[in-house]
N, C-alpha and C positions, 0 to 999 in steps of 0.2 A: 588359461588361454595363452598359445604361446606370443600371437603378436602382440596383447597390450604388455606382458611381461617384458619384451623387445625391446617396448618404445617406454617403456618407466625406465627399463637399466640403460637408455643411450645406444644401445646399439642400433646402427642402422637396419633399415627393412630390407626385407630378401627381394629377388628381383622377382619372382611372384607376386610380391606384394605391390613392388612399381607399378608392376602392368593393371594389377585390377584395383588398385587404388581408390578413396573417395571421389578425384577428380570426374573421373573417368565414368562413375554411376550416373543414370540419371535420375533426376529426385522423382520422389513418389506423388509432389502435387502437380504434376505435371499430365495434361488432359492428350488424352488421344490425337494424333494428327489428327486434322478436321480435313475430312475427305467430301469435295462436291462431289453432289450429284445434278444429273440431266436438269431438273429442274432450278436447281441454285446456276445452271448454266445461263438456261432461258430467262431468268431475272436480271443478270445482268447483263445479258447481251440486250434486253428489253428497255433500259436502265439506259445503258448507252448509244445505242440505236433506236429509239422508240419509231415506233412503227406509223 
């Protein structure tokens, strides 16, 4: 593998590598945006307005 070989002998990473970097990933336990729907609407408007 040419990048761990890179970063054992000190040399700096290529600017390919800057960009897709670990920073930049986002981790794998990481859950779906949670997207309402209609009904999780009507429960809080329910919630804060109650009728």
């Amino acid at each position: 593998m040419r990048k761990r070989a890179d970063r054992a002998g000190g040399n700096p990473p290529s600017r390919s590598e800057h960009r897709a970097g670990p920073a930049r990933t986002a981790p794998a336990d990481v859950p779906h945006l949670y997207r309402a729907t209609a009904a999780d609407a009507e429960a809080i408007l329910l919630v804060r307005y109650p009728a």
